[in-house]
N, CA, C and O atoms as CSV, one atom per row, in Angstrom:
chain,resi,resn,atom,element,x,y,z
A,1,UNK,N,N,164.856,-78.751,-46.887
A,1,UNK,CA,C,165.089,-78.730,-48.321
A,1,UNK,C,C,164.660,-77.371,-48.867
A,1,UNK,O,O,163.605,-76.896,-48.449
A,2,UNK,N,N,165.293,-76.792,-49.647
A,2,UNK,CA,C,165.313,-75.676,-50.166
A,2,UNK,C,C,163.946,-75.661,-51.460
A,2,UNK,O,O,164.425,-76.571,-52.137
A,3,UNK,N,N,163.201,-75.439,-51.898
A,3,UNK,CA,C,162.206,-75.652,-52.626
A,3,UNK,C,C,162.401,-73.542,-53.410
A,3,UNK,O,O,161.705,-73.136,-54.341
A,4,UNK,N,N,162.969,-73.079,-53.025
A,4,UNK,CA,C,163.567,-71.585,-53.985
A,4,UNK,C,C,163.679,-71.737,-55.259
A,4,UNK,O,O,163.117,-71.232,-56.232
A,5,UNK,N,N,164.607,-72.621,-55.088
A,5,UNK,CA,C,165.298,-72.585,-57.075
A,5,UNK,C,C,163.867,-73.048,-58.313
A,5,UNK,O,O,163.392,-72.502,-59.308
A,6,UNK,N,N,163.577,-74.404,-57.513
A,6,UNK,CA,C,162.176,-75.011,-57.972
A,6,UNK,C,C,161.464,-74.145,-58.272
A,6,UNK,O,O,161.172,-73.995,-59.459
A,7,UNK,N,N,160.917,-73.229,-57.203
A,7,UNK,CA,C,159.486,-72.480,-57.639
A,7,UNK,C,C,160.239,-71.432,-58.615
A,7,UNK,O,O,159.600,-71.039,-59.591
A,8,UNK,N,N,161.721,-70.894,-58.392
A,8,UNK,CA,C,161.708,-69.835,-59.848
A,8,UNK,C,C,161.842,-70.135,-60.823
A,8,UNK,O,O,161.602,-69.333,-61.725
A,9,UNK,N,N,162.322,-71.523,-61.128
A,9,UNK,CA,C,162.328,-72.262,-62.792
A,9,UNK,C,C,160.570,-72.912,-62.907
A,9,UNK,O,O,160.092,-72.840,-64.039
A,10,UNK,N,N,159.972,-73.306,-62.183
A,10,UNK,CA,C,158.673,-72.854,-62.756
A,10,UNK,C,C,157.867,-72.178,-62.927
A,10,UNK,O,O,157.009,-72.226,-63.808
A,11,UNK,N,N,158.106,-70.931,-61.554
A,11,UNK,CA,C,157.318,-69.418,-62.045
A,11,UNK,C,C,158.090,-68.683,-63.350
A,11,UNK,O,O,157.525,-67.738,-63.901
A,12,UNK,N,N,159.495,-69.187,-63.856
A,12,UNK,CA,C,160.100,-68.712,-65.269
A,12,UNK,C,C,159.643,-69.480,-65.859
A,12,UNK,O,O,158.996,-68.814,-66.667
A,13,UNK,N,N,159.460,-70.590,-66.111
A,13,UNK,CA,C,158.607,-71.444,-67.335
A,13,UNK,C,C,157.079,-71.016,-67.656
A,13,UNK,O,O,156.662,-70.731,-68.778
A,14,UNK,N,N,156.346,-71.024,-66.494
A,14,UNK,CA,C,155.150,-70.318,-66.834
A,14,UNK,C,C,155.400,-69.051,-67.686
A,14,UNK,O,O,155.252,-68.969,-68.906
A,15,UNK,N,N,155.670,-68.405,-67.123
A,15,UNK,CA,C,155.649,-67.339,-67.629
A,15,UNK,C,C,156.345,-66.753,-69.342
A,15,UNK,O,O,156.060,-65.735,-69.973
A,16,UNK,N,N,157.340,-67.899,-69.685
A,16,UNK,CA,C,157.840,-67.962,-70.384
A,16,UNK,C,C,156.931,-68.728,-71.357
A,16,UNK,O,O,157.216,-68.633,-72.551
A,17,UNK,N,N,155.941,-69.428,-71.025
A,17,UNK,CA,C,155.121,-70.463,-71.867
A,17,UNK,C,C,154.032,-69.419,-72.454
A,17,UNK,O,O,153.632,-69.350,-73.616
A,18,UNK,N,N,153.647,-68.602,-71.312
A,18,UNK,CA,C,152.392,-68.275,-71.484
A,18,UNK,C,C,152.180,-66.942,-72.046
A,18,UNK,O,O,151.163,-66.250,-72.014
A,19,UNK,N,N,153.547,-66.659,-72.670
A,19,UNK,CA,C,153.538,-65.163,-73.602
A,19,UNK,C,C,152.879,-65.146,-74.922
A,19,UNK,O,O,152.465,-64.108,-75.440
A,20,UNK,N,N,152.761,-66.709,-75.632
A,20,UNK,CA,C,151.953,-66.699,-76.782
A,20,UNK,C,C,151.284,-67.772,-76.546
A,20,UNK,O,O,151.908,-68.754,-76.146
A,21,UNK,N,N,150.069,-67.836,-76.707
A,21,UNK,CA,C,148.721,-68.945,-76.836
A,21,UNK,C,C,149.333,-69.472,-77.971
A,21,UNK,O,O,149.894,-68.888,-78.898
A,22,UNK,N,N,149.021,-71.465,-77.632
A,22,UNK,CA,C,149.099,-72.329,-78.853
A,22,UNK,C,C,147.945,-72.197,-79.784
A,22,UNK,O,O,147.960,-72.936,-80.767
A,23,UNK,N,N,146.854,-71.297,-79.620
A,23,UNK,CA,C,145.804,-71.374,-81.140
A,23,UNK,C,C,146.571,-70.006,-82.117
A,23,UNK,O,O,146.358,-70.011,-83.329
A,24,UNK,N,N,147.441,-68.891,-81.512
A,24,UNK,CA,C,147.862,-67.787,-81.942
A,24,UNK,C,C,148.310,-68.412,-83.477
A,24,UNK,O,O,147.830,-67.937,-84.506
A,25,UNK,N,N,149.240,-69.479,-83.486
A,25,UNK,CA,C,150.005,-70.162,-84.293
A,25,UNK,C,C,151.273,-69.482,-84.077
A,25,UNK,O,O,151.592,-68.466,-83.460
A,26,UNK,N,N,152.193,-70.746,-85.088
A,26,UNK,CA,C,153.905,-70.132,-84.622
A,26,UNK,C,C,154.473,-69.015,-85.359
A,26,UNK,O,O,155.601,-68.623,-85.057
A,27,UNK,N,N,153.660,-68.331,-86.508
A,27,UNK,CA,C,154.693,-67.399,-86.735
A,27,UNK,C,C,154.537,-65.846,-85.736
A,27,UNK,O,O,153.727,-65.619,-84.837
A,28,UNK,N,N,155.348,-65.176,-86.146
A,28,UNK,CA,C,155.476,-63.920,-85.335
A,28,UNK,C,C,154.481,-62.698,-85.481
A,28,UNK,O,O,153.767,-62.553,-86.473
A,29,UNK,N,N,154.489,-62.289,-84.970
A,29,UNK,CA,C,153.088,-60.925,-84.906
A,29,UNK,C,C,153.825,-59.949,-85.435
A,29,UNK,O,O,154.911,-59.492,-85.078
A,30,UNK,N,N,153.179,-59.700,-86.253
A,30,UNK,CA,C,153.399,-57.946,-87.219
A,30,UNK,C,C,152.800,-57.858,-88.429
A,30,UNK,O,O,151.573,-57.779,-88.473
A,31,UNK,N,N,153.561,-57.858,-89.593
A,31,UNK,CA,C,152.870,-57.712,-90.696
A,31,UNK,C,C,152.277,-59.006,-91.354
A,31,UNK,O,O,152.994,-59.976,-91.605
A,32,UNK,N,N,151.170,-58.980,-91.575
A,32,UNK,CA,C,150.138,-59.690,-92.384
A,32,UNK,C,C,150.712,-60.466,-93.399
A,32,UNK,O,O,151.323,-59.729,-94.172
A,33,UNK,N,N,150.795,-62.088,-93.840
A,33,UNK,CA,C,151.293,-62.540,-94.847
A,33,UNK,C,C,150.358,-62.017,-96.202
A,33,UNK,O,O,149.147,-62.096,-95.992
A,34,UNK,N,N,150.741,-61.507,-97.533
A,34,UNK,CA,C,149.765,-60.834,-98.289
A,34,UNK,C,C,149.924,-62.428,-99.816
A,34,UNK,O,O,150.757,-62.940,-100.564
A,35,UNK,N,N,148.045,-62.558,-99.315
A,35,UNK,CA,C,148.185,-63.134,-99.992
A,35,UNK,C,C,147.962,-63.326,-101.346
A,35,UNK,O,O,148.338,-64.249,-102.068
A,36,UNK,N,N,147.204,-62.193,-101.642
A,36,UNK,CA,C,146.740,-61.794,-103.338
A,36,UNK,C,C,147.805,-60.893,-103.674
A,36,UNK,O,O,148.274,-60.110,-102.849
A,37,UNK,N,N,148.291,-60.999,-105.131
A,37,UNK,CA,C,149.368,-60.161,-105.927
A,37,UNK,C,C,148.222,-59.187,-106.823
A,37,UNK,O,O,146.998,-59.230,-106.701
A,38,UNK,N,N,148.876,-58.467,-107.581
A,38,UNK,CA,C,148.263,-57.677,-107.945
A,38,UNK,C,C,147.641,-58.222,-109.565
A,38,UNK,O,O,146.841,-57.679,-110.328
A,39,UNK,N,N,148.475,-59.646,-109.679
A,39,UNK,CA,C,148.009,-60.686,-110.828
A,39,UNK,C,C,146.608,-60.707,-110.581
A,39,UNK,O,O,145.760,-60.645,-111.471
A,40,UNK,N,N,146.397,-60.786,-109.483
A,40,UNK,CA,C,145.286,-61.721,-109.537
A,40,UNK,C,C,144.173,-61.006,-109.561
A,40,UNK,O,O,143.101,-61.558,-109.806
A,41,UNK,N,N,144.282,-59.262,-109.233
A,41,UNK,CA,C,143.188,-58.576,-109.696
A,41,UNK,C,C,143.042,-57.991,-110.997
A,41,UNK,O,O,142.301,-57.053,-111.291
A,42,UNK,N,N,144.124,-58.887,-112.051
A,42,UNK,CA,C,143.542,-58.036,-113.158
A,42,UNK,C,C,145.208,-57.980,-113.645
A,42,UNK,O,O,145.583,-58.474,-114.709
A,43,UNK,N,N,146.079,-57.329,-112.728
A,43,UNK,CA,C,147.356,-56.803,-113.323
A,43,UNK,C,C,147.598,-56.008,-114.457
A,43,UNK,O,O,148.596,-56.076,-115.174
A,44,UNK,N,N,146.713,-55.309,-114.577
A,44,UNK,CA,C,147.285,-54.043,-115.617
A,44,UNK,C,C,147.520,-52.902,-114.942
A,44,UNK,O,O,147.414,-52.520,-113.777
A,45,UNK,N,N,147.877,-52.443,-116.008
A,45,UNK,CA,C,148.565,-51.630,-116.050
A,45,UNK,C,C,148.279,-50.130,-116.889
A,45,UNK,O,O,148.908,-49.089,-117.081
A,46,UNK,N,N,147.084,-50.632,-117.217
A,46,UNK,CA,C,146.259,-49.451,-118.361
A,46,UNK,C,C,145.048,-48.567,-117.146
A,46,UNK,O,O,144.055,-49.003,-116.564
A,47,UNK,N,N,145.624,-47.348,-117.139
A,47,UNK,CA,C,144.782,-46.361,-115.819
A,47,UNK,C,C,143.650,-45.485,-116.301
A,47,UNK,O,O,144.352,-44.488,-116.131
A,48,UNK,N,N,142.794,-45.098,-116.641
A,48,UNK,CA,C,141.862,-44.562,-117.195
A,48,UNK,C,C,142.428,-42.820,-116.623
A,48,UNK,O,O,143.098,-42.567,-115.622
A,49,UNK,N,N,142.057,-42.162,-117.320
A,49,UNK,CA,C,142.803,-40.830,-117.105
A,49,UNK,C,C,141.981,-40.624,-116.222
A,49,UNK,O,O,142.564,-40.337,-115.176
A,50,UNK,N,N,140.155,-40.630,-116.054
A,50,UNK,CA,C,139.159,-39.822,-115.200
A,50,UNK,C,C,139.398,-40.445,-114.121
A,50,UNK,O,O,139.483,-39.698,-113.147
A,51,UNK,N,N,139.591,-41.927,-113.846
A,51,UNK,CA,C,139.621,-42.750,-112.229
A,51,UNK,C,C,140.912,-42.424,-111.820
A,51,UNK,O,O,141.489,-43.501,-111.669
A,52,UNK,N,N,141.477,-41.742,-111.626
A,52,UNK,CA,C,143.281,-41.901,-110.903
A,52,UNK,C,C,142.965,-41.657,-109.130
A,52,UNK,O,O,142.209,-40.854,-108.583
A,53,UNK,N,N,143.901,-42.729,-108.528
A,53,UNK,CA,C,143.479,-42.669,-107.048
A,53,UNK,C,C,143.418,-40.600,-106.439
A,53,UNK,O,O,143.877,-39.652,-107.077
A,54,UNK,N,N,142.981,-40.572,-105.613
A,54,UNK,CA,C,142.848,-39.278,-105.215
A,54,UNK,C,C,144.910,-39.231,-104.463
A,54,UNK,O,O,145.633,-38.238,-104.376
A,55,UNK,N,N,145.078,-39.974,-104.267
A,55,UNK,CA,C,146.299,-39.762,-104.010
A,55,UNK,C,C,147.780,-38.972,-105.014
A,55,UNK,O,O,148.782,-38.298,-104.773
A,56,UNK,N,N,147.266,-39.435,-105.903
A,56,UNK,CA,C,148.052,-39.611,-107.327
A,56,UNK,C,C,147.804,-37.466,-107.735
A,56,UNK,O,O,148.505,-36.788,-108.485
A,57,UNK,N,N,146.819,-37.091,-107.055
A,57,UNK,CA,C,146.862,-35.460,-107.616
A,57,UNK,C,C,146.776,-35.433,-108.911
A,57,UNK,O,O,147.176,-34.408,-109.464
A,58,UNK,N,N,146.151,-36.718,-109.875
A,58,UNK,CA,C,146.312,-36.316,-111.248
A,58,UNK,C,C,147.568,-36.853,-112.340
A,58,UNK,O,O,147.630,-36.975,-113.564
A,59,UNK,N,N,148.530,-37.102,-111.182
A,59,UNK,CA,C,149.865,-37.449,-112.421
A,59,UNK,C,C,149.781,-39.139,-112.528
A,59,UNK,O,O,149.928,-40.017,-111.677
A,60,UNK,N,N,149.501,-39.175,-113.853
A,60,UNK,CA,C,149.628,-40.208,-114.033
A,60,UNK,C,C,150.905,-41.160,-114.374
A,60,UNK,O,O,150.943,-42.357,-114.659
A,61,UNK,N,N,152.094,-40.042,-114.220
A,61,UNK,CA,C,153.335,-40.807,-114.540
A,61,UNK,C,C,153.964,-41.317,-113.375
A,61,UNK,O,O,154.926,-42.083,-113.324
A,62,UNK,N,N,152.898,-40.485,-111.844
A,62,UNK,CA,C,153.231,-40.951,-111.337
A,62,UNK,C,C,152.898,-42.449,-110.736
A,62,UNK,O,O,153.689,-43.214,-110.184
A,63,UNK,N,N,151.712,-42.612,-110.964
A,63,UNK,CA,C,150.906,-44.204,-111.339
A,63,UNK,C,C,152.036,-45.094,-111.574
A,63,UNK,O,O,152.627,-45.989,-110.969
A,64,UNK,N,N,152.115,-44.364,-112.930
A,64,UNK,CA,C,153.267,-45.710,-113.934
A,64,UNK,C,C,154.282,-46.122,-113.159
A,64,UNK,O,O,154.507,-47.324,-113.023
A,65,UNK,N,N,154.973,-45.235,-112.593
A,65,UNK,CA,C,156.265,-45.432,-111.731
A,65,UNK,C,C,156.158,-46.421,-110.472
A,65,UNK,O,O,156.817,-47.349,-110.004
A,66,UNK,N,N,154.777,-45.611,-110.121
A,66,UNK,CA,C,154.617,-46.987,-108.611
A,66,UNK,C,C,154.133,-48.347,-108.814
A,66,UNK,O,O,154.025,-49.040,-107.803
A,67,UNK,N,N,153.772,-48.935,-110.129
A,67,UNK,CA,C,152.947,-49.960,-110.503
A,67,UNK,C,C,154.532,-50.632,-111.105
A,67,UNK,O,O,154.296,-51.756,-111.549
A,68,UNK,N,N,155.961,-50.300,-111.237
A,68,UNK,CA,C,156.533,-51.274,-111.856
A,68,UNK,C,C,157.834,-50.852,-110.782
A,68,UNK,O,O,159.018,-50.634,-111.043
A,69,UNK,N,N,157.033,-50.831,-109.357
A,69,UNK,CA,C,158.456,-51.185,-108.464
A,69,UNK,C,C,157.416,-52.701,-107.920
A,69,UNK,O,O,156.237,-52.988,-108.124
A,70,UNK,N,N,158.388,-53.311,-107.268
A,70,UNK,CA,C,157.245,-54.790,-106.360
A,70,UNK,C,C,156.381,-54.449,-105.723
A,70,UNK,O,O,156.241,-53.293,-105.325
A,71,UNK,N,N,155.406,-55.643,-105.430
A,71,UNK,CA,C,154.329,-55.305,-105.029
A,71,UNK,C,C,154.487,-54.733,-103.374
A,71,UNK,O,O,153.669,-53.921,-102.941
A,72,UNK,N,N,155.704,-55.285,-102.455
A,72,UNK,CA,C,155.791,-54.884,-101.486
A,72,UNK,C,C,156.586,-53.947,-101.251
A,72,UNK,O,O,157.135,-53.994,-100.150
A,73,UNK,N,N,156.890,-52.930,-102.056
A,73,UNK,CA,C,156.865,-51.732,-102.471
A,73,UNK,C,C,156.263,-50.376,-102.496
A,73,UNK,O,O,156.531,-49.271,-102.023
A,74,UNK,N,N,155.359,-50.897,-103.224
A,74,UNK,CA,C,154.348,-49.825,-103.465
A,74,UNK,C,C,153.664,-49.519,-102.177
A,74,UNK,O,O,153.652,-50.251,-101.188
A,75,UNK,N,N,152.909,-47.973,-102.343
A,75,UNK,CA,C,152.536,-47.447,-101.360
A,75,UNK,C,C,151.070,-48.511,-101.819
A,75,UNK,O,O,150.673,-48.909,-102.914
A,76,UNK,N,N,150.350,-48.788,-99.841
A,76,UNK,CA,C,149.111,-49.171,-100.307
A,76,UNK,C,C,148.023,-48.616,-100.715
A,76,UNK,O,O,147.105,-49.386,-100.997
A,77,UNK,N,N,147.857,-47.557,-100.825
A,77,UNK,CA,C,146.830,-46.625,-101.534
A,77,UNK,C,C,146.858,-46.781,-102.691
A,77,UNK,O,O,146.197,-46.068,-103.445
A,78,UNK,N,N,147.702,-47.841,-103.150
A,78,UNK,CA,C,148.028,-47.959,-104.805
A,78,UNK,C,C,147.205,-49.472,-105.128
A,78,UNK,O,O,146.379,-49.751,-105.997
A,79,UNK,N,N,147.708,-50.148,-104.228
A,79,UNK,CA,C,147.163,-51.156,-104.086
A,79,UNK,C,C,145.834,-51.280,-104.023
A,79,UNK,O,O,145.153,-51.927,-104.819
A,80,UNK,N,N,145.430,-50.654,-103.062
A,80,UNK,CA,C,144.012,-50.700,-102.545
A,80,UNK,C,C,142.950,-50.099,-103.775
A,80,UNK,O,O,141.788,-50.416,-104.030
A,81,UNK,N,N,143.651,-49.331,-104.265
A,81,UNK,CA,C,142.685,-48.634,-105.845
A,81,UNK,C,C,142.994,-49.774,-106.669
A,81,UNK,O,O,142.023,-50.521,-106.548
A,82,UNK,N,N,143.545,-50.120,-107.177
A,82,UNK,CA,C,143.748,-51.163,-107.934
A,82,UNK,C,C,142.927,-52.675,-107.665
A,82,UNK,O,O,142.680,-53.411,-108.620
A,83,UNK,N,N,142.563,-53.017,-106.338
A,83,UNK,CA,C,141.862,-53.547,-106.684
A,83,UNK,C,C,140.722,-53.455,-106.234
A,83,UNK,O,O,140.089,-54.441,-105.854
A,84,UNK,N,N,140.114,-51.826,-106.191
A,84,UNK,CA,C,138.774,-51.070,-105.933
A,84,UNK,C,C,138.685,-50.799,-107.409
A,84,UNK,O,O,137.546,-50.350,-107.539
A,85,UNK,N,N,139.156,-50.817,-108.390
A,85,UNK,CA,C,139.411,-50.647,-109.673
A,85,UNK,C,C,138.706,-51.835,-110.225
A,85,UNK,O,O,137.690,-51.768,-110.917
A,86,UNK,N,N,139.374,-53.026,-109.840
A,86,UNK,CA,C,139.059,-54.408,-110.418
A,86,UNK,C,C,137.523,-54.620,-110.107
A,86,UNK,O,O,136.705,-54.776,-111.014
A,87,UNK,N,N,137.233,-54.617,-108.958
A,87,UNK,CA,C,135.930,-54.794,-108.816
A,87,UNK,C,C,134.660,-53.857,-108.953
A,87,UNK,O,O,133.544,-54.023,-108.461
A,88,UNK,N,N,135.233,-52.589,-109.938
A,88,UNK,CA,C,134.418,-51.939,-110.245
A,88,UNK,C,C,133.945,-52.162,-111.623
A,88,UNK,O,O,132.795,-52.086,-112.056
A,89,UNK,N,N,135.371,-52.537,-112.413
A,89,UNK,CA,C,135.036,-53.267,-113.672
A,89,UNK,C,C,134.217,-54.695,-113.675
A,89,UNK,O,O,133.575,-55.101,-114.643
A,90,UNK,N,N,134.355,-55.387,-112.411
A,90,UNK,CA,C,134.327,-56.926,-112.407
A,90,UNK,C,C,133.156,-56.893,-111.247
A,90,UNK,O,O,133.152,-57.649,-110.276
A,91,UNK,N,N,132.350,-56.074,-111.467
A,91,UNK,CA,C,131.314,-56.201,-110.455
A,91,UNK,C,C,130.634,-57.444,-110.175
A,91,UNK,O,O,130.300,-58.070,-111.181
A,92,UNK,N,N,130.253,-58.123,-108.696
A,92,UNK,CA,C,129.606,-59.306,-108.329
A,92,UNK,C,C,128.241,-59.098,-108.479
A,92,UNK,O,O,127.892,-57.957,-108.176
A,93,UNK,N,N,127.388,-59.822,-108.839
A,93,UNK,CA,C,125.947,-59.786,-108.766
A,93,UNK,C,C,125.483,-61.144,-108.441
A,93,UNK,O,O,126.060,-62.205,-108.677
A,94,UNK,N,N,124.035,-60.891,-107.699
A,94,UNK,CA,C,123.650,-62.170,-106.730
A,94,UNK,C,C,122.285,-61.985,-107.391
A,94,UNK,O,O,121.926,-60.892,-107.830
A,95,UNK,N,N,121.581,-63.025,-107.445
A,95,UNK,CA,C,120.528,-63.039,-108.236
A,95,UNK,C,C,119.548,-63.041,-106.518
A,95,UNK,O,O,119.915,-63.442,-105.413
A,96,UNK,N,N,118.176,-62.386,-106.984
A,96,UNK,CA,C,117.161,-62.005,-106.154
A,96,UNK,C,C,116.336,-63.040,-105.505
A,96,UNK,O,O,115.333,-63.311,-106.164
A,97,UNK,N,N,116.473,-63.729,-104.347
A,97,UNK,CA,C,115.256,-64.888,-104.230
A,97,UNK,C,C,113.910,-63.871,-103.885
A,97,UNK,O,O,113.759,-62.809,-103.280
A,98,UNK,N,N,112.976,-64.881,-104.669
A,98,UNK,CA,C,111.663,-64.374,-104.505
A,98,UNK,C,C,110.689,-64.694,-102.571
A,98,UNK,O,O,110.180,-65.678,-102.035
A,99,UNK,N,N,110.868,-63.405,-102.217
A,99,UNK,CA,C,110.198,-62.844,-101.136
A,99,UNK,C,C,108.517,-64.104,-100.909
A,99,UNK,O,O,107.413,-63.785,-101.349
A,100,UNK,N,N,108.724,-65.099,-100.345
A,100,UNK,CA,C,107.622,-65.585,-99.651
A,100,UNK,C,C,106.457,-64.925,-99.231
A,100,UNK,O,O,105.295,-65.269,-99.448
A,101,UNK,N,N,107.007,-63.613,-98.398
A,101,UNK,CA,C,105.677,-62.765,-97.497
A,101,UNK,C,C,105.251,-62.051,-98.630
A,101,UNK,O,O,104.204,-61.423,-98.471
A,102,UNK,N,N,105.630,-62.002,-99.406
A,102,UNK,CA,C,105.093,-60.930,-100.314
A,102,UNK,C,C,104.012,-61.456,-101.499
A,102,UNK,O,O,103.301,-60.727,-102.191
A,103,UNK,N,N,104.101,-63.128,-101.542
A,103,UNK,CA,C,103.137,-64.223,-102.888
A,103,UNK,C,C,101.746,-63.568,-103.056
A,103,UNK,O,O,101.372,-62.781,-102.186
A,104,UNK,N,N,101.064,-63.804,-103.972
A,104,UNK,CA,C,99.618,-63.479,-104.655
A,104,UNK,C,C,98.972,-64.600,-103.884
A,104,UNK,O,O,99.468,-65.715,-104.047
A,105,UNK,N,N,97.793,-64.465,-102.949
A,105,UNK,CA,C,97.550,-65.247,-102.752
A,105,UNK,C,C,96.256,-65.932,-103.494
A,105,UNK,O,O,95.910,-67.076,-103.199
């Protein structure tokens, strides 16, 4: 009995199985699903003349122009200031727990 064909449809199935791991999940590898819009940091559109990304050289018309094509559009250096922007206005603060080793005794 010929046992050939057998072992190459399962050395092709292996191999065919084992190009993506089932924890990977099913969609495809490349770009990142993005899941924050630019709503959600704020979405304006008002640029302070002194903060303009270092990219921008200063023109701010050119700002305006890249902020009203889509978000997957825009260059990300636009993005990325924008919402280095947001959280400079919207700073997080964590309140201090009081240090044990340090008590009056």
């Amino acid at each position: 009995m010929d046992f050939k064909p057998v072992l190459l449809l399962t050395a092709s199935l292996c191999f065919v199985l084992s190009q993506r791991p089932p924890y990977a999940g099913k969609h495809p590898i490349g770009y990142p699903e993005v899941e924050k819009t630019s709503e959600q940091y704020g979405g304006t559109t008002e640029f302070p003349l002194e903060r303009l990304p270092l990219e921008a050289r200063g023109d701010i018309n050119l700002v305006k122009r890249l902020v009203q094509l889509p978000i997957d559009q825009q260059p990300f250096w636009l993005i990325n200031w924008q919402a280095l922007e947001w959280y400079r206005q919207h700073p997080r603060t964590y309140p201090i727990r009081e240090n044990s080793f340090l008590k009056d005794p």
